[in-house]
NUBA-240964 format. One record per residue (C-alpha): z, y, x. Coordinates in steps of 0.02 Angstrom, whole numbers, always signed. Layout:
{zz->Z, yy->Y, xx->X}
...
***
This chain:
{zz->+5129, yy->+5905, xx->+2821}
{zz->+5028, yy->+5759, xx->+2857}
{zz->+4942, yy->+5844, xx->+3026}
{zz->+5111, yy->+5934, xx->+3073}
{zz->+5184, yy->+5759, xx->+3095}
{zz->+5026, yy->+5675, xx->+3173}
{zz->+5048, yy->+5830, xx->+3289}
{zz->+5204, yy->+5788, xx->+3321}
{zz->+5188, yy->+5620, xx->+3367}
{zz->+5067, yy->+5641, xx->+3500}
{zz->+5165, yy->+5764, xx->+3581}
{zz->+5299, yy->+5630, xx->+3568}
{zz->+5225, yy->+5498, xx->+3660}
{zz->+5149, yy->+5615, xx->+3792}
{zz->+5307, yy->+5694, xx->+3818}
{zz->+5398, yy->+5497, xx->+3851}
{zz->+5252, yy->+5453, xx->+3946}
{zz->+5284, yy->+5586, xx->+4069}
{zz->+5448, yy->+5559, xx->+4051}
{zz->+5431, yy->+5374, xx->+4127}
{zz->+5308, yy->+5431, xx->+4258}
{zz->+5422, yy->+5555, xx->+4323}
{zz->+5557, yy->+5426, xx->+4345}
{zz->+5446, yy->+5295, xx->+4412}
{zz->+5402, yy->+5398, xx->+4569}
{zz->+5572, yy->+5496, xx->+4560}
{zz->+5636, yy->+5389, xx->+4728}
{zz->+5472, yy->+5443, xx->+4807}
{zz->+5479, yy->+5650, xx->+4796}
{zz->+5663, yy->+5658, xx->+4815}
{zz->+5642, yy->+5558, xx->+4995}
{zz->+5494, yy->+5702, xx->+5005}
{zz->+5627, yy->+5814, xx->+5012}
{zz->+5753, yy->+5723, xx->+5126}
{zz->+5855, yy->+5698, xx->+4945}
{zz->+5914, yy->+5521, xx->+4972}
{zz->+6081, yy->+5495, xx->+4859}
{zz->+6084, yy->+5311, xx->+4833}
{zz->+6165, yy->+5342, xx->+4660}
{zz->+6047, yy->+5446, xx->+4616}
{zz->+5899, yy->+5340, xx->+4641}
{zz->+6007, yy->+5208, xx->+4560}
{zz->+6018, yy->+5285, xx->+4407}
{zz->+5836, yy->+5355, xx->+4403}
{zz->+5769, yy->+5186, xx->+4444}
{zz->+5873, yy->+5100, xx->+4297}
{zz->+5791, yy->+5241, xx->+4198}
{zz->+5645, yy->+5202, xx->+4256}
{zz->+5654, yy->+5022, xx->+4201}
{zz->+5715, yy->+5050, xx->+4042}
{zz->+5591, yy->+5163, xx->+3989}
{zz->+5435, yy->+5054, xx->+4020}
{zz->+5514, yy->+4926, xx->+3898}
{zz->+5539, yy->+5043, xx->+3757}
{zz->+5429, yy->+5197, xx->+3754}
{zz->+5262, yy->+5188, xx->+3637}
{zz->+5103, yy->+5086, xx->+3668}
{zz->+5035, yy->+5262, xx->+3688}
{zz->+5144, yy->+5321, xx->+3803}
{zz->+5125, yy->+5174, xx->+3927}
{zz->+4956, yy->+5239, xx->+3944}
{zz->+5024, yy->+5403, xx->+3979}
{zz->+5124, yy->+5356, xx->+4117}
{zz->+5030, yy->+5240, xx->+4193}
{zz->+4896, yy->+5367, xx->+4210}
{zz->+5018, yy->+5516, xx->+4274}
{zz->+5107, yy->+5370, xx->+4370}
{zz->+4924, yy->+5342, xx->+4471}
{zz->+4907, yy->+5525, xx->+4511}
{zz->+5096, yy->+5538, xx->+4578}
{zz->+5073, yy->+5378, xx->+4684}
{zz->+4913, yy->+5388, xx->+4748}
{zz->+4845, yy->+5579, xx->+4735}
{zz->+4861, yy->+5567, xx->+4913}
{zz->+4722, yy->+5456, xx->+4941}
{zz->+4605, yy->+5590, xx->+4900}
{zz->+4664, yy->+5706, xx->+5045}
{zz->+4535, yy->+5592, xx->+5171}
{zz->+4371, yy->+5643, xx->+5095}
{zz->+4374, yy->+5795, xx->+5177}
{zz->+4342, yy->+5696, xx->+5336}
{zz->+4184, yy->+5627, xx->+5255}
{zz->+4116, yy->+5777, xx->+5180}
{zz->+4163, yy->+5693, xx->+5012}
{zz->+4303, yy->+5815, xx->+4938}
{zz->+4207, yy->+5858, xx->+4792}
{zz->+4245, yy->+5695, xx->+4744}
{zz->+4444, yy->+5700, xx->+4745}
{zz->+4470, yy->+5724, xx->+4563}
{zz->+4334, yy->+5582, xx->+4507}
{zz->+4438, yy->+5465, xx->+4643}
{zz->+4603, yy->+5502, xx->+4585}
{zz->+4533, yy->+5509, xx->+4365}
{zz->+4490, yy->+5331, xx->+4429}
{zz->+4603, yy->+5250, xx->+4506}
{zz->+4736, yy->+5339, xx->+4392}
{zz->+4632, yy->+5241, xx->+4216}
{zz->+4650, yy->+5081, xx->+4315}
{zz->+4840, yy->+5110, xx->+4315}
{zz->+4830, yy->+5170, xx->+4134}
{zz->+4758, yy->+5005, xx->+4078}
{zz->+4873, yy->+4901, xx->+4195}
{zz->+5014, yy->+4998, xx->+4084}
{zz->+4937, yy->+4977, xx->+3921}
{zz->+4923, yy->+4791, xx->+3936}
{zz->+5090, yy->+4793, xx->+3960}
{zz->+5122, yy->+4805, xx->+3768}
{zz->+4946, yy->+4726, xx->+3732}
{zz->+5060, yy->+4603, xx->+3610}
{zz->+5197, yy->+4736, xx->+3582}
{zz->+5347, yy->+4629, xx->+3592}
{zz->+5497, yy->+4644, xx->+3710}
{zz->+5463, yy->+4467, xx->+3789}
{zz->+5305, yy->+4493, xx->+3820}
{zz->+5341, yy->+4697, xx->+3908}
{zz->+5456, yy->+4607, xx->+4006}
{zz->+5341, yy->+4457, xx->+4060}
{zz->+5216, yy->+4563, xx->+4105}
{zz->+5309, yy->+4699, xx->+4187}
{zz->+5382, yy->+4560, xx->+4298}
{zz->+5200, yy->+4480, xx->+4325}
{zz->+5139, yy->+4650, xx->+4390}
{zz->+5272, yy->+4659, xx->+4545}
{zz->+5136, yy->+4487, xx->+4620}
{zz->+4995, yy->+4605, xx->+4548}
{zz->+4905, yy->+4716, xx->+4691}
{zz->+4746, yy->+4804, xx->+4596}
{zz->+4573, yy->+4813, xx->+4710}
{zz->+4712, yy->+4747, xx->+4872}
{zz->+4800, yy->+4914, xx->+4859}
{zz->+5002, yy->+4852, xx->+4828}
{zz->+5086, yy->+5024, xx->+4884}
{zz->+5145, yy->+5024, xx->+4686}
{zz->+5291, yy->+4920, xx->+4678}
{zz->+5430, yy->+4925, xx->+4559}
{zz->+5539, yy->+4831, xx->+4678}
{zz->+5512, yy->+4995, xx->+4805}
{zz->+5600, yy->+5129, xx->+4675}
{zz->+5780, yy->+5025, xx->+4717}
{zz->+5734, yy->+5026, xx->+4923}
{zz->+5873, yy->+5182, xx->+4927}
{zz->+5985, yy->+5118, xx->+4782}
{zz->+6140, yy->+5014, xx->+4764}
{zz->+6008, yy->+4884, xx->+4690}
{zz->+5957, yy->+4750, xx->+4769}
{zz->+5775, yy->+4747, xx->+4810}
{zz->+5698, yy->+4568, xx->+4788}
{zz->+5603, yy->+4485, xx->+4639}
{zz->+5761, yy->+4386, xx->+4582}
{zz->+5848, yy->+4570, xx->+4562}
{zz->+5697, yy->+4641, xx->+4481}
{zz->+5682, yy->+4492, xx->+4343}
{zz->+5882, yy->+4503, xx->+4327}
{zz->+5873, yy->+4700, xx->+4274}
{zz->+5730, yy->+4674, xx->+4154}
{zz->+5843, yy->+4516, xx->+4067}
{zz->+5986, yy->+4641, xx->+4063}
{zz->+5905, yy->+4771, xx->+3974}
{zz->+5857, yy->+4645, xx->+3853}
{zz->+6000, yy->+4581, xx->+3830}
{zz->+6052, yy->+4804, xx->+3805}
{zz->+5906, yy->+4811, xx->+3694}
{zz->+5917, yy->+4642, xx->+3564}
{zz->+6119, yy->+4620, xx->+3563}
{zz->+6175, yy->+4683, xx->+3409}
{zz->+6364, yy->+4672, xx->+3457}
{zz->+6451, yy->+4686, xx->+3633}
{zz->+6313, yy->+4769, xx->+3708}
{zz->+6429, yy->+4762, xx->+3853}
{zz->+6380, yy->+4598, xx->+3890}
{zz->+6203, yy->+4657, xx->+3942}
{zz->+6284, yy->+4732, xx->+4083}
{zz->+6325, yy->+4552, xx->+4175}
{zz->+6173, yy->+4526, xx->+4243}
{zz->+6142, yy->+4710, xx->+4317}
{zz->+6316, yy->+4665, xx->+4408}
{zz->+6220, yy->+4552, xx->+4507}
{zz->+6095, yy->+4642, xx->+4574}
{zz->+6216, yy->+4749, xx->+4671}
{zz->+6180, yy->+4770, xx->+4845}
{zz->+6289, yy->+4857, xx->+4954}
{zz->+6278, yy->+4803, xx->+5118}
{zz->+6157, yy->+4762, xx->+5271}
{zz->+6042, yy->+4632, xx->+5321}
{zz->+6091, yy->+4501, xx->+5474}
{zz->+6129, yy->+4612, xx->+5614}
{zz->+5997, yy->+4630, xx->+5748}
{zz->+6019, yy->+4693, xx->+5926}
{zz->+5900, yy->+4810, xx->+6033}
{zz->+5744, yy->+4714, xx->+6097}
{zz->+5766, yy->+4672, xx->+6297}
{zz->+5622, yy->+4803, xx->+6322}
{zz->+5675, yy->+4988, xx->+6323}
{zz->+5516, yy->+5094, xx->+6233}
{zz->+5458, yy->+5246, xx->+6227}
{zz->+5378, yy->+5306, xx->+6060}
{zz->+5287, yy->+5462, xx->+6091}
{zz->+5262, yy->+5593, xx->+5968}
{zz->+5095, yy->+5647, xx->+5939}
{zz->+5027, yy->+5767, xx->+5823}
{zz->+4855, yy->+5777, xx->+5849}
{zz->+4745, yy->+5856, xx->+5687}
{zz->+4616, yy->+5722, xx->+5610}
{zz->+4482, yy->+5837, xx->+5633}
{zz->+4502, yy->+5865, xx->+5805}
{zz->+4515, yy->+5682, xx->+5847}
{zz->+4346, yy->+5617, xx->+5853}
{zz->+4254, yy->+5776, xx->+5911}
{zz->+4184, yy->+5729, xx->+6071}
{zz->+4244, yy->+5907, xx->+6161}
{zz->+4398, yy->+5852, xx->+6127}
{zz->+4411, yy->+5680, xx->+6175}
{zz->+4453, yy->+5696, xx->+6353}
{zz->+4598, yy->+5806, xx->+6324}
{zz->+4671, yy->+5674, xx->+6176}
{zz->+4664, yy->+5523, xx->+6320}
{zz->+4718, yy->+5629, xx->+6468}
{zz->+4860, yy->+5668, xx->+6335}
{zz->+4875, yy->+5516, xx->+6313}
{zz->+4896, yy->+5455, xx->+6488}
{zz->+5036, yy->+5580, xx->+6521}
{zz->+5141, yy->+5497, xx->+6392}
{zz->+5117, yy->+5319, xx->+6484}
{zz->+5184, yy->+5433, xx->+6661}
{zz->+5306, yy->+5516, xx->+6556}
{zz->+5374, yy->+5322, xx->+6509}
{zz->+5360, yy->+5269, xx->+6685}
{zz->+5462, yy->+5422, xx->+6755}
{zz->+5579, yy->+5359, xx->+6615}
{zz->+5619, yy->+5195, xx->+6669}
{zz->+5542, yy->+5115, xx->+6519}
{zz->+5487, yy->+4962, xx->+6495}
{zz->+5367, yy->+4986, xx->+6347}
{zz->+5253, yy->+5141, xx->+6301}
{zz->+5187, yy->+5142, xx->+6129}
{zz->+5051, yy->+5222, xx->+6068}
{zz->+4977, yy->+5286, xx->+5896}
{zz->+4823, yy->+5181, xx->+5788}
{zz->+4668, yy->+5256, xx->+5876}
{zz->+4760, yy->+5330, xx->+6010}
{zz->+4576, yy->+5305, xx->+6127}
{zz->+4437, yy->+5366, xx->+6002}
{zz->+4304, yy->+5248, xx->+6069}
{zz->+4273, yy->+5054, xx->+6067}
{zz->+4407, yy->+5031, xx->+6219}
{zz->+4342, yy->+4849, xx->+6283}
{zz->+4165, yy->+4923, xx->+6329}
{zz->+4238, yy->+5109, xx->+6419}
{zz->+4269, yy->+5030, xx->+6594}
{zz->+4340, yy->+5167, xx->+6642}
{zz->+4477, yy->+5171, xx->+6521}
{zz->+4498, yy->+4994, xx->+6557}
{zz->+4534, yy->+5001, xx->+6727}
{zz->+4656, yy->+5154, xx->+6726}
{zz->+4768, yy->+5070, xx->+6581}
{zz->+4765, yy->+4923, xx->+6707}
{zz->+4844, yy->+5009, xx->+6837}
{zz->+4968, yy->+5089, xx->+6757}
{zz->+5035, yy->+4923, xx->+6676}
{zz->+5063, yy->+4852, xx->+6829}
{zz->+5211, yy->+4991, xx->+6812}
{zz->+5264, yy->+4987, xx->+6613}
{zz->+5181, yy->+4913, xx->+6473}
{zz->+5076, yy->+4987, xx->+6361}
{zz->+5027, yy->+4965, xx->+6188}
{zz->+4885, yy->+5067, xx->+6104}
{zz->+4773, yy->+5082, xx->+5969}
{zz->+4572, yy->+5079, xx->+5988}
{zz->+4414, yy->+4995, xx->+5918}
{zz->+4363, yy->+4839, xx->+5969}
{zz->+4192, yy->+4782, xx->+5940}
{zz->+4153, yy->+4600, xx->+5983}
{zz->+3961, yy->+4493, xx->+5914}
{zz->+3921, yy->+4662, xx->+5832}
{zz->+4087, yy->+4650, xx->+5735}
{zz->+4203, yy->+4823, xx->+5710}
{zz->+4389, yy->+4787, xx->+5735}
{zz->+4535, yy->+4924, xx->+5698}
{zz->+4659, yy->+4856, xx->+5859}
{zz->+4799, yy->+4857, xx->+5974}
{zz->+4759, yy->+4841, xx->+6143}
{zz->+4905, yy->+4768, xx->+6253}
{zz->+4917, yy->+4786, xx->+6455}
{zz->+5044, yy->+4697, xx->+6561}
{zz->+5033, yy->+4677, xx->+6757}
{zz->+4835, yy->+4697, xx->+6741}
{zz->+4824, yy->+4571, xx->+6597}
{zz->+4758, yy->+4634, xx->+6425}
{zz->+4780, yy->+4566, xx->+6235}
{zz->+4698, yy->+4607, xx->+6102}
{zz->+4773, yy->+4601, xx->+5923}
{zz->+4644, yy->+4630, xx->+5789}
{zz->+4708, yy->+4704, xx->+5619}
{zz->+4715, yy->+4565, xx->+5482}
{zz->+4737, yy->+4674, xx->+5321}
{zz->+4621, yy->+4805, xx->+5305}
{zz->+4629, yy->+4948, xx->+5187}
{zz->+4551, yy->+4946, xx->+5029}
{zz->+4407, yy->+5088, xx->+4998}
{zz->+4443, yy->+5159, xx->+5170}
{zz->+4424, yy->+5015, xx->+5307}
{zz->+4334, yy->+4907, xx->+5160}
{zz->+4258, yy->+4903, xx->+4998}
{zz->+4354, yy->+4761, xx->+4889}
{zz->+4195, yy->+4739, xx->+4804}
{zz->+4044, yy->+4631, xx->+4778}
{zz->+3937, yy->+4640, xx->+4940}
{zz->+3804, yy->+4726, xx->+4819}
{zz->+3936, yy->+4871, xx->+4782}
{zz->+3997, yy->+4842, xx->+4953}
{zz->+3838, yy->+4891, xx->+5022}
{zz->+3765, yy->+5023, xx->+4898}
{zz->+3925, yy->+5114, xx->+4935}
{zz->+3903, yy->+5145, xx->+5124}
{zz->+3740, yy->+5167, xx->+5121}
{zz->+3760, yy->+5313, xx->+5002}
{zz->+3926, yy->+5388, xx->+5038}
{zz->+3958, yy->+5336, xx->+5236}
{zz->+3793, yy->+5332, xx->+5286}
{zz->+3758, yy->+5150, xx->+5313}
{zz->+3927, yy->+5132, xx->+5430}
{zz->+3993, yy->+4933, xx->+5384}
{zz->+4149, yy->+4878, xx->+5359}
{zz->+4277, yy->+4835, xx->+5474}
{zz->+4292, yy->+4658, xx->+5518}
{zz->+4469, yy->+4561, xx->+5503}
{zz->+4582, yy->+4435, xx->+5595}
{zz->+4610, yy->+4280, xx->+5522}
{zz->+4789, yy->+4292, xx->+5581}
{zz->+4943, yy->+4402, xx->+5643}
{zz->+4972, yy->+4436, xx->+5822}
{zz->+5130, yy->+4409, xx->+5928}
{zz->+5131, yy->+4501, xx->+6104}
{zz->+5241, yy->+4450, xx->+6225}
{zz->+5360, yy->+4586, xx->+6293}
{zz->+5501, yy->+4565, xx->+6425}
{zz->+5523, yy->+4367, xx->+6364}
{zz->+5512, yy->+4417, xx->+6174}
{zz->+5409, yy->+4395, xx->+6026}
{zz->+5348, yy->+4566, xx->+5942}
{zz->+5260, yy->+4554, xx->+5806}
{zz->+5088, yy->+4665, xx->+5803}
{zz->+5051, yy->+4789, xx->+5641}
{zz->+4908, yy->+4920, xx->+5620}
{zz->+4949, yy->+5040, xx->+5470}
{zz->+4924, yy->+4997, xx->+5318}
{zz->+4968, yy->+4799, xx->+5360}
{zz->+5135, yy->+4825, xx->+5414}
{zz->+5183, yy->+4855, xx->+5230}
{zz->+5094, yy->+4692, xx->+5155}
{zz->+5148, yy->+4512, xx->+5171}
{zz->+5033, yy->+4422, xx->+5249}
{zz->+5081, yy->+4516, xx->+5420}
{zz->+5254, yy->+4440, xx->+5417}
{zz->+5178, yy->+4259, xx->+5376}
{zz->+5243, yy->+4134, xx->+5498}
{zz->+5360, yy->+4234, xx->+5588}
{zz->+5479, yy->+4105, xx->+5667}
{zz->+5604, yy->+4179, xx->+5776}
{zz->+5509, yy->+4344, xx->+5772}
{zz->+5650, yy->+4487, xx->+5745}
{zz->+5536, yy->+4650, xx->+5798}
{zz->+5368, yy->+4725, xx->+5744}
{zz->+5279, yy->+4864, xx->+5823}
{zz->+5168, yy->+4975, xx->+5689}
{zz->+5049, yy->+5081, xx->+5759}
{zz->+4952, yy->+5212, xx->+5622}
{zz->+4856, yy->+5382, xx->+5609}
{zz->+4941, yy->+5459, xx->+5463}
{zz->+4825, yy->+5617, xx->+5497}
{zz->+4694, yy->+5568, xx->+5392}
{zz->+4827, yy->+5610, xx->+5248}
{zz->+4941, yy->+5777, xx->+5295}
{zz->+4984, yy->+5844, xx->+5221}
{zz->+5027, yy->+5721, xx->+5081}
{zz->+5154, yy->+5623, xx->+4993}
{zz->+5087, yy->+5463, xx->+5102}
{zz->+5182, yy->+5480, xx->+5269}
{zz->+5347, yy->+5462, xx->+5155}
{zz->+5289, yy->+5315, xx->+5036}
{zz->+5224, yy->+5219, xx->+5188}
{zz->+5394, yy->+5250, xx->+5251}
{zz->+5492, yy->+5199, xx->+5110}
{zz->+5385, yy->+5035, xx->+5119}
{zz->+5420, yy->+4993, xx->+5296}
{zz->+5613, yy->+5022, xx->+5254}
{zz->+5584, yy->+4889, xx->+5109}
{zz->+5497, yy->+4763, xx->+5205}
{zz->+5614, yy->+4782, xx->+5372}
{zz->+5740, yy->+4732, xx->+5234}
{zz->+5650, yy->+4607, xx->+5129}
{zz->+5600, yy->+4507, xx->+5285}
{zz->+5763, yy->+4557, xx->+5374}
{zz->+5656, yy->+4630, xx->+5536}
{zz->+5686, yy->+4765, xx->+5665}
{zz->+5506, yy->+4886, xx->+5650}
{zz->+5469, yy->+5030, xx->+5780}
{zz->+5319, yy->+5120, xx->+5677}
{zz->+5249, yy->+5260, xx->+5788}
{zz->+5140, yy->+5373, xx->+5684}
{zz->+5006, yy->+5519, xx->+5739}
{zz->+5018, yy->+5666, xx->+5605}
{zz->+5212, yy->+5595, xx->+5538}
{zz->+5373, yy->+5563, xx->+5638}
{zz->+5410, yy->+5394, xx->+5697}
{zz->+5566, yy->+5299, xx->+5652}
{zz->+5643, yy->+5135, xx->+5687}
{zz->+5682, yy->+5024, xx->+5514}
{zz->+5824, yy->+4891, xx->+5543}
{zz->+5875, yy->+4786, xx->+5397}
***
């Protein structure tokens, strides 16, 4: 009887573990699937929530663990490109314990304050510089608001739901205020009329040197295609030139003369006192800017690790390549008399690359989501972009190789 029950139990807690993981990324797969019901994700969410204050000790491990392989499997999916596939499943085992632990210290002193002041202390909480979990993010398609106020407001209402012994009811009051049902401040079109180009082109053709000319040449018919347009701004994809731009003259000097016709934007390396940047190159009547990314991306553009670690790493798993090297500070190009903010990938859904914005209303994000197609990571990167074009109330124009491009207004 004893090890029926024992039995039991475990199958409990596993069972509400994955319970709470499925809900947690819920928002995520149904977007996969173009399944966007706003009450839906509402209710899921609230789930979601509610599940993480009550389920077992156990079971937070559970979920944070299945949690980490729903959110982040995809990061496996660009080994392939470094001959490291065989390594997928340690990858995603580890990063999947880290959010295991994360979960487990939720209830470390198993009390409903402290679940609830730790949950909350986890949404300013990004492990190794990798923030793509957020809690705030499963409400970006709800009826719920999305900031930190609304966040702390739903975890006080469901202990208010959880402790009231009478008039339950009244837990309910705070929830009420974390309705959201309308739009940011309404922004108009930018004075310059772009073209966002979609490209498609396979991550392992991309760097092959037989194939290089035929990606720029591609590339330049898009920047004719925008001129026989009548546009005013071409944009093109992160790495849209596969080679350190600044030092291919020729390159240099045919982007020049066509922006004396449209501007251009596009992605290339930049390498400057033997110093690797990830960048977006702008040309306007001749003139060229360079903005230099500022967050780089943990494990894949960096190691956010000891310089020992740092180096042992590279030397044995990307042959002695270096990191890339990092702004100090975001970028503003100037386009038809405005302000547009520059973002590379993975920064346009952090922070720092809305610090200081002023009067900025518009950001241009550049990326190369073929390094993770097919994946669930072209539609979490795009459910982040929707959050921050709201949280920072911002018009974005993200053009993408290897995912569609969209425009985000608040």
């Amino acid at each position: 009887m004893f090890l029926l029950k024992r039995d039991y139990s475990n199958k409990n807690f596993i069972i509400k573990g994955f319970i709470t993981a499925i809900l947690l990324a819920s928002f995520m797969y149904l977007s996969y699937f173009n399944i966007e019901y706003k009450i839906l994700n509402t209710i899921l969410g609230l789930f979601a929530i509610y599940f993480l204050l009550v389920i077992p000790k156990k079971a937070l491990f559970i979920a944070g663990f299945l949690s980490g392989v729903l959110w982040c499997n995809w990061m496996a999916v660009s080994l392939q490109y470094y001959d490291l596939t065989y390594l997928a499943p340690v990858f995603i085992i580890g990063i999947s314990l880290v959010y295991a632990l994360i979960f487990y210290l939720f209830a470390l002193y198993d009390r409903l304050t402290f679940r609830i002041i730790a949950i909350f202390a986890f949404t300013f909480f990004a492990p190794l510089g990798f923030n793509w979990m957020k809690f705030e993010l499963i409400f970006v398609d709800s009826y719920i608001g999305i900031t930190k106020e609304d966040f702390l407001l739903i975890l006080f209402s469901f202990y208010l739901i959880i402790k009231l012994k009478r008039f339950k009811v009244l837990g309910l009051l705070p929830l009420l205020l974390t309705i959201s049902l309308g739009k940011g401040e309404y922004i108009q079109n930018p004075n310059a009329k772009i073209h966002m180009p979609q490209m498609d082109i396979k991550q392992s053709l991309k760097w092959e040197k037989d194939y290089q000319k035929i990606l720029h040449e591609k590339n330049f018919e898009e920047i004719q295609t925008a001129i026989n347009l009548k546009k005013d701004l071409v944009v093109l994809p992160e790495t849209a030139f596969t080679t350190v731009l600044n030092r291919n003259a020729h390159l240099l000097e045919r982007l020049r003369d066509y922006s004396n016709e449209v501007d251009i934007i596009a992605g290339a390396l930049y390498v400057e006192d033997k110093q690797i940047y990830n960048a977006s190159y702008h040309f306007s009547k001749g003139e060229i800017q360079i903005a230099k990314k500022v967050v780089l991306v943990p494990f894949g553009e960096e190691i956010p690790l000891p310089k020992f670690f740092v180096d042992l790493i590279n030397k044995v798993f990307y042959n002695g390549a270096q990191d890339y090297s990092k702004a100090a500070a975001p970028t503003d190009f100037i386009i038809k008399g405005e302000k547009i903010r520059n973002a590379i990938c993975y920064e346009a859904t952090t922070d720092k690359i809305f610090e200081n914005l002023g009067d900025t209303q518009y950001m241009i994000a550049i990326s190369n989501n073929a390094w993770f197609t097919p994946s669930i990571e072209p539609t979490l990167q795009h459910l982040l972009l929707k959050f921050y074009s709201k949280k920072y109330n911002i018009t974005i124009f993200h053009v993408a190789n290897g995912s569609p491009n969209r425009i985000y207004r608040p």
